[in-house]
Each structure stands twice: as C-alpha cells, then as structure tokens.
DOBALO-227329 format. One record per residue: residue in three letters; z, x, y of N, C-alpha, C in turn. Coordinates in pm, whole numbers, plus 50000, padded with zeros to 5 digits. Example, Ala and Ser with C-alpha at 12.3 -4.5 7.8 and 13.67 -1.06 7.14 Angstrom:
ALA507805131949431507805123049550507805132049670
SER507085128549775507145136749894507875129050003
# end
This chain:
UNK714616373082645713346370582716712236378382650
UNK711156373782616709676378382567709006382782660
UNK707926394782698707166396582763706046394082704
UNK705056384882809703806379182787702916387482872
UNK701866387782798700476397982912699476388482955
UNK699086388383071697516387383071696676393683189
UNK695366395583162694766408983232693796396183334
UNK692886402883434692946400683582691656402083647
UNK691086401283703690106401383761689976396083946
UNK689996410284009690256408684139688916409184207
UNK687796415284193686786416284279686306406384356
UNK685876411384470685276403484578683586405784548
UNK683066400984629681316394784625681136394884788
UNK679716404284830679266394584929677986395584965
UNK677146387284961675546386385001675346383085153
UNK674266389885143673116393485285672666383385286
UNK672536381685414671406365385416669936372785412
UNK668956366285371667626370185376666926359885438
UNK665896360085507665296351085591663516351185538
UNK662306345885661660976353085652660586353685775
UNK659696357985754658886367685863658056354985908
UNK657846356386052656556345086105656116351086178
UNK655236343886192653326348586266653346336986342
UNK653096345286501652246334086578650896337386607
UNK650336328886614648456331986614648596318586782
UNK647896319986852647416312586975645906311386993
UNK644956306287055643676305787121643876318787156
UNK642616325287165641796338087190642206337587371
UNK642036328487415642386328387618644206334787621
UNK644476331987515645816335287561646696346687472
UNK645376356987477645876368387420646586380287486
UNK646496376287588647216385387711648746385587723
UNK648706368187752650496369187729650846365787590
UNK650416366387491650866368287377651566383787337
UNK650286394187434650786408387423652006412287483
UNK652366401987627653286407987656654316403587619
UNK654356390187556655546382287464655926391987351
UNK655016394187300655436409887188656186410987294
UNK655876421487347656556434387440657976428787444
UNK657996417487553659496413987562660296412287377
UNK659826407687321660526400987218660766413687150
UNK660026426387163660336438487058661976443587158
UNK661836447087305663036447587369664236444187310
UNK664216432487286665216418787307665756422687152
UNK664956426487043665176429886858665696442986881
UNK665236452986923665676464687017667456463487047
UNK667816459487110668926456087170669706450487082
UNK669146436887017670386431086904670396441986818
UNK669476450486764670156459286644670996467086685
UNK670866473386824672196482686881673186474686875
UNK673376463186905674396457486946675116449886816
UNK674166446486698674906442686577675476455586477
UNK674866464986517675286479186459676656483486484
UNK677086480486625678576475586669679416472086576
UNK678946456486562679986444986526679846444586410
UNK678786453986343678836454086185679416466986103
UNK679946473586183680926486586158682436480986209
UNK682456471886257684026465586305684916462786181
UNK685646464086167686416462286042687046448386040
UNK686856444386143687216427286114685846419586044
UNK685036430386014683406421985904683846424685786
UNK684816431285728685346438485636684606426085521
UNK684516429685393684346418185237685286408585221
UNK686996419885234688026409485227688086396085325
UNK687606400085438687756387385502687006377385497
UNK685586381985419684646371185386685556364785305
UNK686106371185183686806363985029687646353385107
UNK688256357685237689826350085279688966338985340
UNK687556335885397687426322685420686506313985276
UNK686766317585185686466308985079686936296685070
UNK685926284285012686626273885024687616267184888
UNK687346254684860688716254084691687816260684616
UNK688246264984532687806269584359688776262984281
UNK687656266284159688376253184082688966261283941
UNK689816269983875689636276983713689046292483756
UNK688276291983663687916305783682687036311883804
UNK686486301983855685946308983981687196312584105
UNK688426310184091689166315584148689936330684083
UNK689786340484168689936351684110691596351684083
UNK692286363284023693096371083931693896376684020
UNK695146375384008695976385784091695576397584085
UNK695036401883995695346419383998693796423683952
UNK693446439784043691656442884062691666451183973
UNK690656440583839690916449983749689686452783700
UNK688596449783767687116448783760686816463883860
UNK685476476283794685236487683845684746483083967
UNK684766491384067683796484784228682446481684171
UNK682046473084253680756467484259679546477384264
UNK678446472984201677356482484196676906476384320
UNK676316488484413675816481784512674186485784509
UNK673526471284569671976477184530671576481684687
UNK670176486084644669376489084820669046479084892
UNK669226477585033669426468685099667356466285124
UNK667666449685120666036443585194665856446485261
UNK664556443885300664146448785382664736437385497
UNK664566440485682664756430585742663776415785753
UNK664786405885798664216394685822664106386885926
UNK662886378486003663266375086154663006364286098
UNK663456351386229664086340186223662266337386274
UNK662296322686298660406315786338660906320986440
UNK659466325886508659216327486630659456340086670
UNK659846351686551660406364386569659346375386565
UNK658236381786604656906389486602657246396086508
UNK656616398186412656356411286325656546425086367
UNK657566435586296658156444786331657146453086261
UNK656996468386277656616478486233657266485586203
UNK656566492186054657396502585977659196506086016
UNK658696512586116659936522886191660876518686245
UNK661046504786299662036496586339662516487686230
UNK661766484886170662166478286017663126490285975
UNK662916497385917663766506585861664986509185913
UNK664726513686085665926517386124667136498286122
UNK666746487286139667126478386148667736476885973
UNK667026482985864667676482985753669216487885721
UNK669216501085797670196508085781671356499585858
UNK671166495585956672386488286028672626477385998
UNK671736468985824672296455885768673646461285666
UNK674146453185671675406457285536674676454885432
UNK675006460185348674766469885234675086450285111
UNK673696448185043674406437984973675206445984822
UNK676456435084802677116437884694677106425384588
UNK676726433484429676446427284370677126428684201
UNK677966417484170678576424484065678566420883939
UNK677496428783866676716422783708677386413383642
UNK678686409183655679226405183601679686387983658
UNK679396384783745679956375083844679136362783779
UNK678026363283623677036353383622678196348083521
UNK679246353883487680236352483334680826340183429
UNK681436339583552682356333383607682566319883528
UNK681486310583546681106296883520681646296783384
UNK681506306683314681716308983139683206304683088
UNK683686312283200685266310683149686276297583167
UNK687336299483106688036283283097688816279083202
UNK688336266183264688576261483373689766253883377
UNK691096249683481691456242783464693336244783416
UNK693166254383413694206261583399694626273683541
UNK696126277683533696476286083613696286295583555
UNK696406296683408695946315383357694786319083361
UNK694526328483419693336332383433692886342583394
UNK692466339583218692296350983178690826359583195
UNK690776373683212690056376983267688636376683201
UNK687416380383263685916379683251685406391183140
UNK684186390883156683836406683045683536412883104
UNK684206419783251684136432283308685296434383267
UNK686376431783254687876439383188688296434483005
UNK687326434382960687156439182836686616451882799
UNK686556453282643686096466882581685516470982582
UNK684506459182560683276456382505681996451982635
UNK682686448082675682456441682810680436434382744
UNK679546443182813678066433882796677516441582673
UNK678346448282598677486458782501676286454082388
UNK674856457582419674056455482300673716439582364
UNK674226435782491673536427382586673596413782505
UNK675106409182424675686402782332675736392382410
UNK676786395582537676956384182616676196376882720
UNK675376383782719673826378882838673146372582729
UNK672856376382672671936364382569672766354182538
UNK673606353882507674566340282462674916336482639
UNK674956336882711675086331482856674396326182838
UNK672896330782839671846322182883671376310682819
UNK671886307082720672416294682646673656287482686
UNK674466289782767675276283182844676646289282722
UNK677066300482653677966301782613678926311382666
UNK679926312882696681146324982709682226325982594
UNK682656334682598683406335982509684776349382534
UNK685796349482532686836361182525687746361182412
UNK688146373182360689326371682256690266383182351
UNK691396383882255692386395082256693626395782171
UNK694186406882170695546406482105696156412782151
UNK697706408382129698936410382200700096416182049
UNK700446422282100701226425081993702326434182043
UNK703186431082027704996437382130705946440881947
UNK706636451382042707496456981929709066455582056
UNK709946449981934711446449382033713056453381890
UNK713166466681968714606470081884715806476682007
UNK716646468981934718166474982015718216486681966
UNK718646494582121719476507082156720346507482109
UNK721186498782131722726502782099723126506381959
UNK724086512781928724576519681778725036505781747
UNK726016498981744726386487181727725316472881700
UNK724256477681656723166466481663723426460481580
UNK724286453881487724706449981364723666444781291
UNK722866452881216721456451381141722066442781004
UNK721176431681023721316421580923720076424080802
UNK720316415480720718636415180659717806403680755
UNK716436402380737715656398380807715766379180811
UNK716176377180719716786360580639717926354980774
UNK718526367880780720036363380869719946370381021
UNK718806372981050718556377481179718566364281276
UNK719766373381368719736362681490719236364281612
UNK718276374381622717996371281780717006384481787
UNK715946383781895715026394781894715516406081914
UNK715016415581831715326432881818716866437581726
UNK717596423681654718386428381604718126437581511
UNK717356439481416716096444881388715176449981476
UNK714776457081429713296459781433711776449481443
UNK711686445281580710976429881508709596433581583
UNK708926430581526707226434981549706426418181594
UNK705896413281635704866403181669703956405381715
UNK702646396581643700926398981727700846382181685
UNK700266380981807699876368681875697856373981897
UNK697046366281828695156372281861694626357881880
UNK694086355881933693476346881981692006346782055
UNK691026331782035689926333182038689026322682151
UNK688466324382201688226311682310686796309382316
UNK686246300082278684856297682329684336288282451
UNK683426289682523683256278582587681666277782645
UNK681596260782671680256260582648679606250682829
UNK679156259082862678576252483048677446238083000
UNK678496228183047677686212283064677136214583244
UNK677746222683291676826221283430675496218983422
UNK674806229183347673776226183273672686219583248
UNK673106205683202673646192983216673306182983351
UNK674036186283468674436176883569675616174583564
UNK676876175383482677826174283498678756185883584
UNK679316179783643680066186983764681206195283725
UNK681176213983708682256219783672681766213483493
UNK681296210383435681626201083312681546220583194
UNK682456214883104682676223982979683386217982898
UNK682996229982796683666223282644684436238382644
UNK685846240282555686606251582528686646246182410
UNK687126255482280687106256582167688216268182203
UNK689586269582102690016283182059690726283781928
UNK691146293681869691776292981779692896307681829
UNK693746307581727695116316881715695786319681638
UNK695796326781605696536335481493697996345381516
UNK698856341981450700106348781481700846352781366
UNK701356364281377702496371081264703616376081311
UNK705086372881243706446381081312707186382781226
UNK707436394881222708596399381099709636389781093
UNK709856382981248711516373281228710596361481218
UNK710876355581118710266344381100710406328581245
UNK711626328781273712426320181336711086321481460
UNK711116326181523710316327581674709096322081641
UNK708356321081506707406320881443707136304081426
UNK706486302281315706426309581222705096314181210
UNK704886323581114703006326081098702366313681068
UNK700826314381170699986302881171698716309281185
UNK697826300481152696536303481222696346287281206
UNK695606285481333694716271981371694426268381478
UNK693746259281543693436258281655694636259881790
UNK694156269681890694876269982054694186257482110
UNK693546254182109692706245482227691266240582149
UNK690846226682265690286216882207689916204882302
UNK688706212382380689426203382515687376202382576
UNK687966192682679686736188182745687206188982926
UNK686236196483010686996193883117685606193483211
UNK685856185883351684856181683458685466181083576
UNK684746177483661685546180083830684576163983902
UNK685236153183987684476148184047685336154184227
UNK683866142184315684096143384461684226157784512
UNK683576165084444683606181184525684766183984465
UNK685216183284388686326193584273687876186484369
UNK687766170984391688666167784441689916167384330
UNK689016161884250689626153984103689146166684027
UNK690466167883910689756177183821690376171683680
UNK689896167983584690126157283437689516173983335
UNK690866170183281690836180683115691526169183032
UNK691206167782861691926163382794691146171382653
UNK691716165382597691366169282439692896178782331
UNK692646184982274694096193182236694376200982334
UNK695316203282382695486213882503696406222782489
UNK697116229882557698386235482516699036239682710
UNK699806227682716700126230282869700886239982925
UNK701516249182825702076259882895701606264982984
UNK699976265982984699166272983045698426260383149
UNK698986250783135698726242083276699866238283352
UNK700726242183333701976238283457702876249583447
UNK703876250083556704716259183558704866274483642
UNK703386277583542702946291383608703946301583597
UNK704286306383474705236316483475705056331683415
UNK703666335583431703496343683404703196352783536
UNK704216354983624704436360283748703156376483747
UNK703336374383846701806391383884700686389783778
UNK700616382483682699466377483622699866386383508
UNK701006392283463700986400783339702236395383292
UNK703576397483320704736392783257705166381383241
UNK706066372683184706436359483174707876356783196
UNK708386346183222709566337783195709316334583088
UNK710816330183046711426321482951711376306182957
UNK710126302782894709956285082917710806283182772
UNK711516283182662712106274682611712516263082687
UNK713556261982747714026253182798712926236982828
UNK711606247182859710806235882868709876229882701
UNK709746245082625709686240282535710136231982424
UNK711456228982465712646224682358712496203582410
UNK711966207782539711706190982591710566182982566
UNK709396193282483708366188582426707066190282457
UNK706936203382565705696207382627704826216982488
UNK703836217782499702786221282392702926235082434
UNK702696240382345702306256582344701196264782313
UNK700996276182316699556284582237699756280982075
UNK700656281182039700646279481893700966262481856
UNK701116256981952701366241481894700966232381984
UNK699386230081987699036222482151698736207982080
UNK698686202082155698966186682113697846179882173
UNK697416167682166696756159682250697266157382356
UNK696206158782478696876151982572695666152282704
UNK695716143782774694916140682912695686144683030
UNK694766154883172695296159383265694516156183352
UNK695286151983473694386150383583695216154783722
UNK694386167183774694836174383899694126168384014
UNK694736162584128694426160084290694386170884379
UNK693366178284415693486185684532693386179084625
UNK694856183484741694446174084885693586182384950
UNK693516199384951692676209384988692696222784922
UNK692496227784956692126245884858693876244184827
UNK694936240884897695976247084835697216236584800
UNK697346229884880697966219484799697706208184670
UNK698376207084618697966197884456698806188284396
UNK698346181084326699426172084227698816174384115
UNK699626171983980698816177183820699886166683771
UNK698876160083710700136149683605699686150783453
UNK700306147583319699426149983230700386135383146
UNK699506133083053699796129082928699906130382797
UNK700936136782757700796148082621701386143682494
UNK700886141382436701776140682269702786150082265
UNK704006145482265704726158382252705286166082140
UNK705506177682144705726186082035707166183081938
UNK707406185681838708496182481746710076177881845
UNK710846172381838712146175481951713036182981828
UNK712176190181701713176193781639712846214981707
UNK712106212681808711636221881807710046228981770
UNK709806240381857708526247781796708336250981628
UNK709736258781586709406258881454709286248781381
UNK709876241581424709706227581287708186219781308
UNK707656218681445706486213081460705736224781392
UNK705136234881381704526248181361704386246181178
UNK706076244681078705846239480986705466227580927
UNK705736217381059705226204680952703436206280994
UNK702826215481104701446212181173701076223081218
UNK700556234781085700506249181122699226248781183
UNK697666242781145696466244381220696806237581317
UNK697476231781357697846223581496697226208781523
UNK696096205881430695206193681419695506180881369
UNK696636179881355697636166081330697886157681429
UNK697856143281431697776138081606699086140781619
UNK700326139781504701586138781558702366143881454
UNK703896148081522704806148981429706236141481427
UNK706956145981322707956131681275708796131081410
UNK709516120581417709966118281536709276120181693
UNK708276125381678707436129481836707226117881863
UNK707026115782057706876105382139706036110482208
UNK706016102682363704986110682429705916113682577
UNK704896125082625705556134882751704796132782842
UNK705636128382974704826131583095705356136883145
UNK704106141583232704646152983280703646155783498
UNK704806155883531703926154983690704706170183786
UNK703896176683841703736190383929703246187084095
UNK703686192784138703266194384278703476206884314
UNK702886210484414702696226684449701956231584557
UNK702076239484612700966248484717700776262184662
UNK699886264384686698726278784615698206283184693
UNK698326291084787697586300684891697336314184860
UNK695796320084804695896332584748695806340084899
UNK696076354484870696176364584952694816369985016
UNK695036370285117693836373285190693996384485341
UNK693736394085416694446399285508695236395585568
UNK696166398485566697046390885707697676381785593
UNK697136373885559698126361785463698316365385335
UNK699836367085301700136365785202700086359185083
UNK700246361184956700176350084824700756342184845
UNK700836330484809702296323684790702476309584731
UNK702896307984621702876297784531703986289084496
UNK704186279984545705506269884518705036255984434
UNK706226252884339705536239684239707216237084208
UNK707196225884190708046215384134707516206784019
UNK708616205983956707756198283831708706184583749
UNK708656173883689709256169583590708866163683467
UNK709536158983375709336154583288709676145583194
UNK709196139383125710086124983052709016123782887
UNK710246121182821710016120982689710496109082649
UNK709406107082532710036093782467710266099682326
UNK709956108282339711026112382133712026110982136
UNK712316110381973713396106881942714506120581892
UNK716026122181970716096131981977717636133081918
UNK717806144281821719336146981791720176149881905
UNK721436135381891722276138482032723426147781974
UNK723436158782059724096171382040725956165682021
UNK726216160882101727366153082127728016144481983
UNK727196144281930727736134181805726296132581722
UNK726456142981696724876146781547724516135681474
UNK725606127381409725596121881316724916104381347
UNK724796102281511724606093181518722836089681559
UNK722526078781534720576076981559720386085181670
UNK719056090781607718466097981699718056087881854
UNK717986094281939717676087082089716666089882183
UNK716186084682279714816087482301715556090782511
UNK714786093282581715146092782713715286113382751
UNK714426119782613714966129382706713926133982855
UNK714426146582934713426149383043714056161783096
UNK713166169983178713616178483210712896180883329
UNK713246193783395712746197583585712696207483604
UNK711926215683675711586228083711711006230583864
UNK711726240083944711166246284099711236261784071
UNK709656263484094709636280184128709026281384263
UNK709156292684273708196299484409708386317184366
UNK706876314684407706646332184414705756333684548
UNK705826344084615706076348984770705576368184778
UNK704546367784810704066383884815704426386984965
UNK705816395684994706346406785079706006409685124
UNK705056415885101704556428185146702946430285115
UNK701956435385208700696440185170700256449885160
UNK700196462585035699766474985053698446478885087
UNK697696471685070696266474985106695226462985159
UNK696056455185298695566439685315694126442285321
UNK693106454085342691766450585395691296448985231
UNK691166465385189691056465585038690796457184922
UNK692466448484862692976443384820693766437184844
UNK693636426184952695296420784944696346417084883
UNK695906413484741696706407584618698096420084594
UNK697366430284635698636443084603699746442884710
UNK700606446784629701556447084744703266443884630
UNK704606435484728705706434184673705696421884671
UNK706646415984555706656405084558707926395584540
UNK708386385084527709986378684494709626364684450
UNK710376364084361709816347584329711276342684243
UNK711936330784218712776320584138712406313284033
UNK712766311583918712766300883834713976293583812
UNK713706280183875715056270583747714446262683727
UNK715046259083578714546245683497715856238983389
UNK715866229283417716866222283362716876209983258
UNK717366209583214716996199883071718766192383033
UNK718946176782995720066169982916720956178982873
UNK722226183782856723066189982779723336185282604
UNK723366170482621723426164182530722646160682420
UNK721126163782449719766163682384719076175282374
UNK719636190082439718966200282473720216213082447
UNK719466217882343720336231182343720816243282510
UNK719656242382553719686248382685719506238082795
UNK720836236882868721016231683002719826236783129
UNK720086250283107719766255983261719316265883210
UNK718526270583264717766285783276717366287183432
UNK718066303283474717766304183603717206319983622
UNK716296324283706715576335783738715586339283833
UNK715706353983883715146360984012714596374683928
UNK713206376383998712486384583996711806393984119
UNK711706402084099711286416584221709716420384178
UNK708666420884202707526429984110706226433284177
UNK706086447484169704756451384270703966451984177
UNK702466450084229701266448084206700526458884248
UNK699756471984159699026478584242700006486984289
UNK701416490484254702466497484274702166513484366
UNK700846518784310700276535184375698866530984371
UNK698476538084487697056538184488696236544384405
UNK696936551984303696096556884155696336548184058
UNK697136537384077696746530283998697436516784075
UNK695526511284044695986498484144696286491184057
UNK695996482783899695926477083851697246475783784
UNK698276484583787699506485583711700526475483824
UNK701506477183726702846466183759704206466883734
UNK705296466583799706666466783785707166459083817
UNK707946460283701709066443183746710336443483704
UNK711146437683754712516439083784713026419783741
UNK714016418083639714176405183616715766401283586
UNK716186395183665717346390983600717376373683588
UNK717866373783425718146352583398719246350283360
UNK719666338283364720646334183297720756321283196
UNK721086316483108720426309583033721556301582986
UNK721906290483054723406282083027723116271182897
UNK723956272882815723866263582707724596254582648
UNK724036239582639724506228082591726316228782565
UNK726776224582678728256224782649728436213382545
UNK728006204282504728356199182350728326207682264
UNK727496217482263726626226082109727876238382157
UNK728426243882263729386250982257730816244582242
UNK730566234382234732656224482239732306224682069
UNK731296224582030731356219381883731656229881783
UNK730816238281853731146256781749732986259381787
UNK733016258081911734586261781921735496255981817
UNK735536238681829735956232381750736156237581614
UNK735256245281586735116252381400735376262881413
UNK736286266581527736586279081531735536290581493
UNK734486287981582733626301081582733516305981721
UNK733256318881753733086324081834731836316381914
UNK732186311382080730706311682138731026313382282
UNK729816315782355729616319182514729136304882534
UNK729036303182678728296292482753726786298782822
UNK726876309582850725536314082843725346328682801
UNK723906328682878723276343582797723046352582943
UNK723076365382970722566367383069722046380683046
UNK720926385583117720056393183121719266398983213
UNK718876414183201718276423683304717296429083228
UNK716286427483281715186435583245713856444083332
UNK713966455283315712646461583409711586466883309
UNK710076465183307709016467783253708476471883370
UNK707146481883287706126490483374705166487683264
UNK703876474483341702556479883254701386486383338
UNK700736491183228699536499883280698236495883235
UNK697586496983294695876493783295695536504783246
UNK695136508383104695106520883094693576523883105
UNK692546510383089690936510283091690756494483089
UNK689606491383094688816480383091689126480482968
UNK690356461882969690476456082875691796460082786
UNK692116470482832693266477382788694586478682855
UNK695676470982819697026477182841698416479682770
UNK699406486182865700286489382771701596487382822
UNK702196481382790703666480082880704956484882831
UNK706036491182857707186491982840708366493782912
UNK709506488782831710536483282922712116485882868
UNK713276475782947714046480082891714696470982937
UNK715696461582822716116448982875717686447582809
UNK718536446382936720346448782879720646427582840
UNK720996424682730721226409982716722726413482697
UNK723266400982752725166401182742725236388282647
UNK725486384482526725146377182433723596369382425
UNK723196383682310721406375782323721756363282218
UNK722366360782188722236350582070722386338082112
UNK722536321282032721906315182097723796305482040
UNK724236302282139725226296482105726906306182066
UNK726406304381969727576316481878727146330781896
UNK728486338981842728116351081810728916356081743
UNK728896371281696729956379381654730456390981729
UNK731656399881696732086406981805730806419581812
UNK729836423481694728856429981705727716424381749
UNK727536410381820726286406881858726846402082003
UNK727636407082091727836405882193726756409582309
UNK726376425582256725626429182371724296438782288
UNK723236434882340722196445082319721266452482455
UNK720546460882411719996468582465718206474182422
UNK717446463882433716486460182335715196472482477
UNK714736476582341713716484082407712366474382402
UNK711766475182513710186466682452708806473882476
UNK708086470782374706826480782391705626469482342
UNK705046468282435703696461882386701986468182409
UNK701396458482379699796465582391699126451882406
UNK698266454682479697356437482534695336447382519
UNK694846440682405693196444482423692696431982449
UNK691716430482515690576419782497689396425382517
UNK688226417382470687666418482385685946409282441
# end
C-alpha cells in the first residue's frame, strides 16, 4: 500500500447583516406625537438590545452552527476535512442598523448596541474559493495552507483576472526493516522498499473563473505532472499533462458536467480517507480508470437529489488493460486520444455525503461500478484472443465516531470506514481488495490539523495467475495482507510530514521467494504546496 497526501482547508465564515437608517419627517401639526413615538420606540430598541445580548452570547449562535445550515456546494466551495487555515482575522464591528421606521439612535446607544452585535468574521482568503478546481472529491487546499500563500500580492492580482492556481510535491521514501530484505539490483526489484525506493510525484494546476462570464460554476483547469522513482515498475518517469478539462453546473448546481482529459481517480471512489492518506485503487486501476499520471478523455455528469445524496456517471477512454505502465510508455505526456487495445469505461457511483456539523457526524457512503470494452489478456489461457467484457465494483463507507470539538470544529474527532472492490479473476490480476481502517483527525488539541491511522488490507489474487505459477512450479500465495499505522503532521501552512510503519505478509505480487515472504517497510514522506 502507498501513502497519498492531501492538505485541507477547514474554516468557517460568518457575516453580519447590515441594514440603513430611516428618517421619518411628518407635517409640523404633528410634532408632538412624533416626540413621543421617539420616546416609545427608543424604549422598545432599549429592551431588544438587552434582550439580543442574551441570545447572542448563547452558544447555540455559535459560527459552527451557521456552517451546519449551509446549503449544496458544489467542488471547492465545500470545505476540507481537516482546519488547516490560521483563525480568521476578525475586523471592527459596524456600526448599528435599524430596519424603516426605526428613529435615529444617538451616539451612546449606537455604541453600546455595537458591542452586543457579533463580531463580523472575515477570511482574506475566502475570495480564492471560486479559484479552485471544482468537481471533484479532492479537495485540494486554497492559498491560506500554502507557503507562499498571497506573497508580493501574486495571487490577488492574478484573481482579479479570474485566475487561481496551486502546485505541490509529494515525495515518500519506503525501505524494509527486516535483515532478510533480500536486496536485489534495481532491474529485478519486486515490490516497494525491497530497496531503498524514493518517489516524487509535483504537480501543477491552473484554473480560470467563466462565472465571469454568466456561466454557472463555469471553469477551465489546466494541469500538468511530473514524476520520478528509483523502481521504475510503479512508474514510469513522465512529465505531461494531469488534467484538461472544462466544467459548469446547471438548475442551481443540480446537474454538474466536467469533461475534457480528466483523471477520475480523483472523481469517484474517494479513497483518500481524513483527506491525507489513501487506499489501494489498483484493483480499480488495472480495470481501466485514469489516473494523475495517465488521464484520458472522458465526460462526467453528477445528479444531486440534495446537498447529500448523488449519482456520478462518467464516460472515459480507458487506460491501457495492459496496465498503468504500459499506457504511461506507449502515452508519457498523456495527450494521445488512445492506446493499443483500449476501449471505453463506464463508470456509475451513488452515494450520500453529509459533512460534519455539531451534533452530526461525517459520513460518506458510495457504491460504484464499472464496464469495459477493452480488449483484455485472459489470464486463464494467455495464449488465446484477447476479450473484451471486463468490469469491476466497489462499496465504501466512512463514518466519524466520535466528535472532539463539535462546536469548534466538528470535522475532528474518530473515525471507521471499509473498502472493497472487486474485479474478473480471469481478466484481472487482483480479484479482491478489502480494507478496514481506524483514523483521528485533529488527534490533540495542539495539534488540530494532524492525523493517525491505523490500516489493515487484504489483497486476493487472480486464482488463474496463481494455478498457473504453481503449475511451473514456482512458489505463490493467493493473497497479500497488510498492517499499517502512519502519523502525519501539519508542521505549517502548506507543510507536512508523515511517518509510518507497515508489516506486508507477501508484498509481492503473485509469486515469491522464501526471502520475499515478509517485509517491514518503513515510510516517510513530505507533502509542500505552493
């Protein structure tokens, strides 16, 4: 299993209403009871400020509970599991405001009526929202949890031309513990950390606001990506386009349409649990879903029935069925409509999404499937025409426990969630891949932004591709199984660092030898953006 990062953006928002002031003027005869209409009406302003001074120190007015009646969001205006944005600058509150018909206050009651408005909160950063890429479940974060964040006022001038933009890099180091690591040369390496294996994954995203425009939600994304790995196999090194896409929202963000190059890892599935670590999508990758390094053409269109239930179906060119590496070599910039043998993938999701709010927990459930028309080596008998019909299925749910700080933050807290996904035996090296995961969010109140996680998978494989190695008398398992716990840290805006420690009981993929039975792979990564 690989650990994947991505960083977060939790802050809440909330504005003061502001109103104006009115004047009544009457005929000169009826200046008498005009005076004493003051009189009563100053009483009556008198009284509501005692009495909203109350209900505005009640902690059921709290911010969080404004956030918890938000209505759908669509991409990035829906916030980040994890608060990784500094508190809000808060400015000095307006002055007060009366509704028509409200007399003009003086100095001294104005003021004191100031102090008992809540305080507006305002967060420099909230104009980026619109900027970022919509349309997706990753949500990578804004330029308050970058480095760089507004420096030299780079990204406000390019806003105001309707541009955003984020980069970052990822780069993980993974070597076995164990004395027994049977160190190969790098040519005959079978599996991560048998070696010493180093990878950086950097990547670049632009995007450009058609709201602008008149178009609804409307943007353009642009990215590119760049990758290097000592083990070639996982690989291989590329640089060329991540993404390539056009996306809009009709009927009040009922409908939401992306197409162009895409890379759907990052539109279905959702397996980058607490918004920092990942599952193991091979299984889905091996059936022809696009990736960061190999995104394909393809058209998506998501149904919201309301803020939390959904359907997402897509239409994707699908990726090599000889695999990531072989698509990667025959289509390293990624800008090829197709590769040899590729067909096309559909692909349909359903799900509920309820973010955390006091009192209510996270909680995210999706089902998914899929159908391919490539043409595919049948494992069962190699030698015969390739065949088309493959498909595969996936149910997760993830479920937040527990709330450590529901007014605060609710997103923090414990969490439990499942993966299975299943794929042909006969067309698919991996049958089954199955998950349970444990992982707090915000783990100590000194550090809210950090994360622990606890993972165990199992990873069952193609009983043809194991009857066949037996047959040749080689050593093989039917699956792989694995434990892993990581701790990352927020170490600053834009900055983290994770490490871990993961026991595999044959990491290898099929076969093995009596020295590649078991490892003990340390993992250390680093996540900047930028």
């Amino acid at each position: 299993m690989q650990d994947r990062f991505c960083g977060a953006d939790g802050s809440q928002h909330m504005l003061a209403d502001t109103g104006a002031v009115s004047f009544n003027f009457g005929p000169r005869g009826k200046h008498s009871a005009l005076v004493i209409a003051f009189s009563l009406a100053a009483c009556l302003v008198g009284n509501s400020v005692r009495a909203q001074t109350g209900s505005r120190l009640s902690p059921g007015n709290h911010a969080s509970d404004q956030a918890s009646k938000r209505g759908k969001t669509s991409g990035p205006a829906a916030k980040l599991p994890l608060d990784l944005i500094h508190p809000a600058i808060r400015s000095p509150a307006l002055g007060p405001a009366a509704g028509p018909g409200v007399p003009f206050e003086k100095s001294g009651n104005a003021d004191r009526r100031a102090q008992t408005r809540p305080q507006k909160t305002i967060d420099p950063f909230e104009r980026y929202d619109k900027l970022r890429e919509k349309g997706t479940w990753l949500n990578i974060p804004g330029p308050a949890d970058t480095i760089d964040q507004d420096r030299d006022g780079v990204r406000s001038e390019l806003a105001d031309v309707g541009i955003g933009y984020i980069g970052w890099t990822h780069n993980s180091f993974v070597n076995n513990q164990l004395p027994n690591a049977a160190r190969s040369p790098i040519a005959n390496q079978l599996y991560m950390g048998q070696n010493p294996t180093f990878a950086s994954a950097n990547f670049m995203i632009v995007t450009y606001d058609l709201s602008r425009f008149g178009i609804a939600d409307g943007q353009i994304v642009v990215g590119a990506e760049h990758q290097y790995w000592t083990w070639d196999r996982p690989g291989p090194d590329r640089a060329g386009i991540n993404t390539l896409a056009y996306y809009q929202t009709f009927f009040d963000r009922t409908l939401e349409l992306k197409l162009g190059y895409l890379r759907n890892q990052n539109e279905f599935t959702g397996t980058l649990f607490g918004g920092i670590t990942g599952s193991n999508m091979s299984a889905l990758f091996q059936a022809g879903m696009s990736t960061n390094a190999a995104p394909t053409p393809a058209v998506n269109l998501k149904y919201n029935f309301d803020d939390r239930l959904y359907n997402k179906v897509s239409v994707q060119r699908s990726i090599s069925p000889d695999g990531v590496y072989a698509h990667i070599t025959e289509n390293p910039t990624g800008l090829n409509w197709s590769t040899a043998n590729a067909g096309i993938l559909l692909v349909d999701e359903a799900g509920y999404k309820g973010k955390a709010a006091p009192g209510l927990p996270d909680t995210w459930l999706r089902a998914g499937v899929g159908f391919n028309s490539s043409r595919y080596t049948n494992l069962a008998d190699p030698k015969r025409q390739r065949e088309s019909g493959n498909n595969f299925f996936y149910i997760a749910a993830d479920r937040q426990l527990w709330q450590s700080d529901g007014l605060g933050s609710p997103s923090r807290g414990i969490y439990g969630g499942f993966s299975i996904m299943g794929a042909p035996p006969d067309l698919n090296r991996i049958s089954q891949y199955c998950e349970l995961r444990l992982y707090a969010k915000g783990p100590f109140d000194s550090r809210p932004s950090d994360l622990i996680a606890l993972v165990a998978s199992q990873t069952s494989w193609s009983k043809f591709a194991v009857d066949a190695a037996l047959a040749k008398g080689q050593l093989a398992h039917r699956d792989t199984t694995a434990i892993t716990g990581t701790y990352t840290a927020h170490l600053a805006p834009g900055i983290y660092a994770g490490v871990g420690l993961s026991y595999i009981h044959n990491p290898t993929s099929v076969t093995h030898t009596p020295q590649t039975e078991h490892a003990l792979n340390l993992l250390v990564s680093t996540l900047i953006f930028f």
